[in-house]
N, C-alpha and C positions, 0 to 999 in steps of 0.2 A: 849363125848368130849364137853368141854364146845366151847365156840365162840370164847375167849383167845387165847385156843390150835389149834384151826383153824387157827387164826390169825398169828402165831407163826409158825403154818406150812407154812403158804403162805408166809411168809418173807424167811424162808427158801428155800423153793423152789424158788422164785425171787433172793436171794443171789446166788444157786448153778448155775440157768442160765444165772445168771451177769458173772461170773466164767469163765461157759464152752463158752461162746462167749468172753470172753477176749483172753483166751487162743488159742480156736480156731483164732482167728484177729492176734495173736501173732504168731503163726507156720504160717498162709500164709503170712504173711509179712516178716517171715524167708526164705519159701519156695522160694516169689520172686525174696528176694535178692540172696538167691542161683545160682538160675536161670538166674539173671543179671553175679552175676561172672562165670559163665559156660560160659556164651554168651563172655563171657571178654576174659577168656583162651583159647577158641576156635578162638577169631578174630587174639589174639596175636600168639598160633600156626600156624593158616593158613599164616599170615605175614612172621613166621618165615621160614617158608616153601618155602616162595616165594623167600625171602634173600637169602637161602643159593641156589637154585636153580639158581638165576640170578650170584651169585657168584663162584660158580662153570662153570656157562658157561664163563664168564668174566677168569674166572684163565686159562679154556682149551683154550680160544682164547689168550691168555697173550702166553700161553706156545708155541701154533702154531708160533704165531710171532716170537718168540727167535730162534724158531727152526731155523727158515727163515732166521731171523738174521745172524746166526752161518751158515748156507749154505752161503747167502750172502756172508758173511765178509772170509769165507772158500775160497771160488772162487773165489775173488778178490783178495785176497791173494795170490794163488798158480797163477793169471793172471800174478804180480806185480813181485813175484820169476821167472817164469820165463822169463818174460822178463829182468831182469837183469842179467841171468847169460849168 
């Protein structure tokens, strides 16, 4: 082989691991970002988790009260009947 075809090769070989180190730079900078939206839908599930837990507690205390309500307003009621008749 002349010096040429050496020369030729080593471009070569420079060009495939210009390549394979772009590509590689290219998937972990995919990987990260992946990794950042994982981090993303896991902050917004856990939120969401907590919403519906705090709302749920708020609707069974909503529902306790009416109950209480309805006793109340029940009792005062039948107090107010019979005292008029």
């Amino acid at each position: 082989m002349s010096l040429i075809d050496y020369a030729q090769f080593g471009v070569a070989i420079v060009a495939i691991a210009a390549i394979v180190m772009i590509v590689k730079a290219f998937l972990k900078s995919i990987k990260e970002k992946d990794e950042q939206f994982t981090d993303v839908i896991k902050n917004h599930l856990q939120h969401d988790i907590e919403s519906r837990s705090q709302l749920e507690k708020s609707h069974q205390r909503l529902a306790d009260m009416i109950e209480q309500l309805i006793h109340w307003l029940d009792h005062n009621n039948c107090n107010k009947y019979e005292k008029h008749n």
